[in-house]
N, C-alpha and C positions, 0 to 999 in steps of 0.2 A: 128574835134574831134568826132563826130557822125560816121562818115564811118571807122575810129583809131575806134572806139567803138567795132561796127560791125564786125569786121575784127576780132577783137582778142575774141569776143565771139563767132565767125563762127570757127576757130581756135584753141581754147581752149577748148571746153566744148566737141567735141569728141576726142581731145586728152586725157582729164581729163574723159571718158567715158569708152575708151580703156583703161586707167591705171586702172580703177577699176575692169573690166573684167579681166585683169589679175593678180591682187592680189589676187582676190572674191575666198574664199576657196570654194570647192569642198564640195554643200549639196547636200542633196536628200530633193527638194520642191516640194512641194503639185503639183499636174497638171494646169495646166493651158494655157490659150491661149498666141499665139507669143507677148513681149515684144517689143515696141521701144525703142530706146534710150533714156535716160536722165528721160521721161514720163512714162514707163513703161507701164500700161496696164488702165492709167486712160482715154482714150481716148472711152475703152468701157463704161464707165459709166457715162448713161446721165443724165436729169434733175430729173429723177424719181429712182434714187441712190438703194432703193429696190427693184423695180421692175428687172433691171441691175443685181444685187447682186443672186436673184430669178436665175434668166436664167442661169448665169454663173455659179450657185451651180450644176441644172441638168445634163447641159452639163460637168462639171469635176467634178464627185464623192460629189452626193450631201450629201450621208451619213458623208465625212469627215465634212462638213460644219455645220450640226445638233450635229453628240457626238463632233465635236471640240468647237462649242460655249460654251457645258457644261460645257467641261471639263475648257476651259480659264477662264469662272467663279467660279467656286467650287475648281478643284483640280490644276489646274495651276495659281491659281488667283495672287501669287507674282510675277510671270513671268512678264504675263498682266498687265501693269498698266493704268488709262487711262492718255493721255494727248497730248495737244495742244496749240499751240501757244495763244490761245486768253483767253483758259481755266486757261493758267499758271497767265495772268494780270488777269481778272477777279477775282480767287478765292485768289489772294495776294500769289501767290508762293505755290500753292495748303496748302493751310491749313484750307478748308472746308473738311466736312466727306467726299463726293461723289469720289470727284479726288487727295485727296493727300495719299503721298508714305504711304505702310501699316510699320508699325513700333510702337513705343509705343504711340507717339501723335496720331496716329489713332486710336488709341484700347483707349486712353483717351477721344476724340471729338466722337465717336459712343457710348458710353458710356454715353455722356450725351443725346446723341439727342435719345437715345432710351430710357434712365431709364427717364430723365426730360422734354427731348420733347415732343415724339414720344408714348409713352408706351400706352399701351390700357387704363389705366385708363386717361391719360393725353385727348387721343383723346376723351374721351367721356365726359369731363370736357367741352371741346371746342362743346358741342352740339348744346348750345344755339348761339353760335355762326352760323350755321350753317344755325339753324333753322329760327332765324332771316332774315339770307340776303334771304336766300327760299322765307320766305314769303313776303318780299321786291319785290322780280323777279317776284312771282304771282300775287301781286296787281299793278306789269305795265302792267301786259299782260293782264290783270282782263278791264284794260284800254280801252286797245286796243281791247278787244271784244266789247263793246260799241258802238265803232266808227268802227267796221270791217274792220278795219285794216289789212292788212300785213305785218308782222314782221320778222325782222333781228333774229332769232335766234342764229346765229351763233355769231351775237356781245354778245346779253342779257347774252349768256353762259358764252364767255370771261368775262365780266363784274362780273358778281357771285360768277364766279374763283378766281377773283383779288380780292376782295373785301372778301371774305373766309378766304382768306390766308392770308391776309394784317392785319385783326384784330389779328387773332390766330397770327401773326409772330410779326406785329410790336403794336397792340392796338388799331388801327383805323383804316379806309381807309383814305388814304391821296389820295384827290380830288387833282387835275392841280390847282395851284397857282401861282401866279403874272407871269404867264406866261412861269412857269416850268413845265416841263412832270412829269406827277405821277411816282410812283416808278412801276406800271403795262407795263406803256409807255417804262421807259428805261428797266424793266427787257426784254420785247419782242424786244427792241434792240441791248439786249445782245446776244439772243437765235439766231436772224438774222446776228448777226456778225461769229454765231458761226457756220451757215449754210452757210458761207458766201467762196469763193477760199481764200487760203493763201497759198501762194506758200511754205513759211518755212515749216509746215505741208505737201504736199504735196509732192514737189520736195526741198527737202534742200539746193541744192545748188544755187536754184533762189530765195532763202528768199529777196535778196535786192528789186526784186521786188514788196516787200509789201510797200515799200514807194512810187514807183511809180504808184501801184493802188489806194493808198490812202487806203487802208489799217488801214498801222500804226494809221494813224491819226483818223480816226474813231474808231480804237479798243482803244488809248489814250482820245478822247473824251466821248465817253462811258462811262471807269471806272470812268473819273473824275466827270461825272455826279453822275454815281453812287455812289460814294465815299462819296462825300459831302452832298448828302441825308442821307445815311446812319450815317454820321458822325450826321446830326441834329437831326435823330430821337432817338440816340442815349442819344446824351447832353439832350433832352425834355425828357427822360425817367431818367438822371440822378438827374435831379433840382426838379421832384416830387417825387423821393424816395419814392415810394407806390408799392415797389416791390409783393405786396400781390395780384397786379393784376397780373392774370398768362398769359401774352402773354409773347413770345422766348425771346423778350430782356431782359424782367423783370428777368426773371426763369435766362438768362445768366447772369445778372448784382448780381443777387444775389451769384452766383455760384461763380461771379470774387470775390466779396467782402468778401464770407464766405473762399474761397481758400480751403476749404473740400476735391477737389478732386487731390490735389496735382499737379493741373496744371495752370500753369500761363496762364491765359486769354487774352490778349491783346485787346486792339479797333480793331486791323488789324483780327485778330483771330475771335473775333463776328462777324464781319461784311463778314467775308467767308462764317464763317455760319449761316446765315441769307440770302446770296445770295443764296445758296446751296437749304435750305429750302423755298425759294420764287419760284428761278427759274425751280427748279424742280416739282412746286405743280399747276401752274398757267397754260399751253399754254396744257401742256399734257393733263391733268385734262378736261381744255373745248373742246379738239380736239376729245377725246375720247366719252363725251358725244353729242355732235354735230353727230359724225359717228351716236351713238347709236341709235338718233332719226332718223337719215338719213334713218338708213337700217329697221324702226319702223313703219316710212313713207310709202315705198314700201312695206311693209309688213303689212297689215292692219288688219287681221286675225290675225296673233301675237301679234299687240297692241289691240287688243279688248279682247286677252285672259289675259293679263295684267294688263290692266284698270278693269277687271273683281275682277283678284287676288286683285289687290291694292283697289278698292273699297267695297268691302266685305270684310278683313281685317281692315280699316281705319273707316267703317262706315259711321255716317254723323257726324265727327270732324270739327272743324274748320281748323286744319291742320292734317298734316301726321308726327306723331312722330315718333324716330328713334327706337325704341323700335316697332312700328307697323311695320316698315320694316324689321327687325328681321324676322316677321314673312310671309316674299313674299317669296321664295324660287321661281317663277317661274321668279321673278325681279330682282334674284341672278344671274339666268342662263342667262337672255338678259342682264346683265354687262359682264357677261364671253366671253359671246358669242361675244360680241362687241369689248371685248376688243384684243379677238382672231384671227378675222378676221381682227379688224382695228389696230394693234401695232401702234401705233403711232410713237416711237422713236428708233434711229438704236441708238446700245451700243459701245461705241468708246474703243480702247485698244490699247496700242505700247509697243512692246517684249520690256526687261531691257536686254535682252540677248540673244542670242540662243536659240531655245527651241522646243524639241521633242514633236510633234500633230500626232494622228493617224500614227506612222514611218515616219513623216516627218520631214524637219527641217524649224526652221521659223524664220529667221535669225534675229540678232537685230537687234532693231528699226523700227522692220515691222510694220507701222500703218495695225492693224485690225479690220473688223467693221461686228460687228456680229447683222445681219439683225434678227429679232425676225420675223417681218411683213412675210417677208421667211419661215422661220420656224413653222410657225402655220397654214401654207396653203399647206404643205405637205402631199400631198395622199398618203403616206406607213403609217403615222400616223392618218390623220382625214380621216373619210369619207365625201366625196363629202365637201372637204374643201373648196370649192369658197362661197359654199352658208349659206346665214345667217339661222342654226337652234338651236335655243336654248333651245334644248329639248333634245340637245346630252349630257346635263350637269346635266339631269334630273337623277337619281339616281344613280352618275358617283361622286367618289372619288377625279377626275381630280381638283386641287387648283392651286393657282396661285403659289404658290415654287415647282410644281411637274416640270421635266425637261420637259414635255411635251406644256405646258404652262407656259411661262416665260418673261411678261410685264415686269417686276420690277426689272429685272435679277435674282442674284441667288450668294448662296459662302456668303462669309462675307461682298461680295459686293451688295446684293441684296438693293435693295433700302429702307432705314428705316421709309417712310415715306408713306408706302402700305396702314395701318393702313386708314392713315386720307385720304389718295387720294379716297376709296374705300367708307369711308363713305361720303364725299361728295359727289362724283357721286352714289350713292342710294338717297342721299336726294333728291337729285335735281329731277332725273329723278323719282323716285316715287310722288311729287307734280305736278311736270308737267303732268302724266299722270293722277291724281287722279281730277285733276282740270279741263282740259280742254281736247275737244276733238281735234283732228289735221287735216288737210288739205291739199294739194298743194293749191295755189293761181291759178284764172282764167280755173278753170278747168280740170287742167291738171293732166295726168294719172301715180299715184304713180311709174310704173315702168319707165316711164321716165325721173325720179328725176336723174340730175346730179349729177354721184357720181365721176366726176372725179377727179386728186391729185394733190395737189402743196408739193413739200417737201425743207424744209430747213434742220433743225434739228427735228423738228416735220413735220408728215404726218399731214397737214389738208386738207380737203374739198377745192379744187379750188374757187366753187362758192361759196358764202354764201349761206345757210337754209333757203330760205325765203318760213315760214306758214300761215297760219291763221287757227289763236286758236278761238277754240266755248267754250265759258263755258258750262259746264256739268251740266247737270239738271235732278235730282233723279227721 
């Protein structure tokens, strides 16, 4: 039965390869290097998917690559929709804001994550929240200077993240119990599944594959995990009916019960949007500030001009409030900076149809993936874009919805959750500098800090951050 297998998949799939060469209507596509068969040109892109993306842009008209990202998010954005195989179980048949079809239920679920989530006054409701776990993360490390320690930064961040987001979304952090993963645990097993090969996504017609990689059954274990957490935290928020506390379920639960907005709420429906708003705020969030100190590290002279601004600003407070970060502007520009050089996440999108980029055609169903990481290390736009200067932001108009810088995307798709991402990474990284001073461990010389990449769905840091913090003494 194995060699019958064999035989008819040696057989068939360039017969079934041939017929589609000869049906495939006659476009004009973008340039690009020779295709193989079946795989087409995923063979050039390897472990490090942006750096791949980078290369192939110069070499084939890297300007279509820069105006066509724009354009997919602002003026073509119903073309591009995003979506994928794990994205569709994950989000319940895309009915979170992020990835479902743009239509009226979308213009209803952005609607609330913006005016009730999301909105400026909301995020800044959530300060103490913020402020809290801050100064939580500063009295372990406050610890750990005692003992002279060296520390895992790159966990403490993760940790921060999770715990940020977790109050503001769900009301608390929920710690590992009887021997269940937190909801931090499986969302970063969500974001791995989503970095993960699926052949349906990739080559469609070897989707059956995904049960032979085991696949299915991992992206099935997954959701159920996640499901059933979500389902308790849910019921715990229904049985104390103290909707007055304003974390996302609360603010949703009351929305479902008033029905004000004319949209039926479902439990499947919250709990998209609640994945939407976790997954999206948690692994970016610490990867981005992780870079920031990274490049802060090697860059010693720029964190002393910093810890200058931030400690003349802050005074001698007990903490750093977000109102005194208001007033850093040069702690503005090393978030920009950071976040410019280190993008963290490639933006996913697959044509609905046909569709005209730069006089090209992009035929449906072309998975597109518009590298940002790419796009912000562009020398017709930055200068001496490799290197970290945060002083190019210094009396510079440039924001994060300008098309030249565009973490968060852009269009009606930009991501609604800017607001809060932006003010937690200030928090964080203004107490950490205002607190302690920073180090390599054993000596070692700030330019030789490992900054190499592992990428799934997020760009992080290969190695972990390991520092050692001095408390700061006036």
């Amino acid at each position: 039965m194995l060699y019958l297998f064999l035989l008819v998949v040696l057989f068939l799939l360039p017969a079934f390869y041939l017929l589609y060469l000869f049906n495939r209507e006659e476009l004009n596509l973008p340039p690009s290097p020779p295709e193989l068969p079946i795989i087409g040109n995923l063979y050039q892109v390897g472990k490090l998917p942006h750096r791949s993306f980078q290369a192939l842009s110069w070499a084939f008209n890297a300007s279509l690559f820069w105006e066509g990202s724009d354009k997919i998010m602002k003026t073509h954005d119903l073309a591009f929709r995003p979506q994928a195989k794990a994205l569709e179980v994950i989000t319940y048949q895309y009915r979170d804001l992020a990835f479902c079809p743009y239509g009226e239920y979308w213009k209803q679920v952005r609607k609330i994550c913006v005016v009730e989530l999301l909105s400026q006054k909301r995020v800044q409701s959530f300060q103490f929240v913020r402020e809290q776990e801050v100064a939580k993360l500063v009295e372990k490390i406050k610890r750990s200077c005692l003992d002279g320690a060296v520390i895992n930064l790159s966990r403490m961040l993760l940790s921060v993240s999770n715990n940020m987001i977790s109050r503001t979304a769900l009301g608390r952090v929920y710690e590992e119990e009887s021997g269940k993963k937190n909801f931090g645990d499986l969302a970063k097993g969500w974001i791995d599944l989503l970095g993960s090969l699926c052949f349906k996504d990739t080559v469609p017609s070897l989707g059956w594959m995904d049960v032979l990689s085991g696949f299915n059954a991992r992206l099935d274990s997954t959701f159920r995990a996640l499901d059933e957490f979500l389902d308790q935290v849910i019921e715990q928020h229904r049985e104390s009916e103290n909707y007055d506390e304003q974390d996302f379920v609360n603010i949703l639960l009351r929305l479902q019960k008033d029905g004000s907005l004319g949209l039926d709420l479902t439990p499947d429906n919250i709990k998209a949007i609640l994945m939407s708003m976790f997954v999206g705020g948690t692994d970016t969030t610490a990867a981005t500030l992780e870079w920031a100190m990274a490049e802060l590290v090697r860059n010693p002279s720029i964190m002393r001009k910093a810890q200058e601004e931030i400690r003349r600003v802050a005074g001698e407070k007990s903490e750093v409030c977000e109102s005194d970060v208001n007033e850093m502007s040069f702690l503005k520009c090393i978030m920009k900076e950071s976040i410019r050089l280190h993008s963290v996440a490639i933006i996913m999108r697959e044509t609905r149809s046909t569709a005209k980029l730069g006089g090209y055609d992009i035929p449906r169903k072309t998975r597109v993936l518009i590298s940002t990481w790419g796009i912000h290390r562009d020398p017709n736009v930055w200068d001496k874009p490799e290197e970290f200067i945060p002083e190019r932001f210094a009396d510079s108009s440039i924001d994060f919805l300008d098309g030249q810088l565009m973490p968060f995307g852009g269009g009606r798709r930009v991501c609604p959750g800017m607001r809060l991402a932006i003010a937690e990474m200030e928090c964080v990284l203004a107490n950490l500098l205002y607190w302690f001073d920073w180090e390599l461990p054993n000596g070692e010389v700030p330019q030789d800090l490992d900054m190499s990449e592992v990428n799934s769905v997020v760009i992080r840091k290969k190695a972990p951050l390991l520092l050692m913090p001095r408390l700061h003494s006036p």
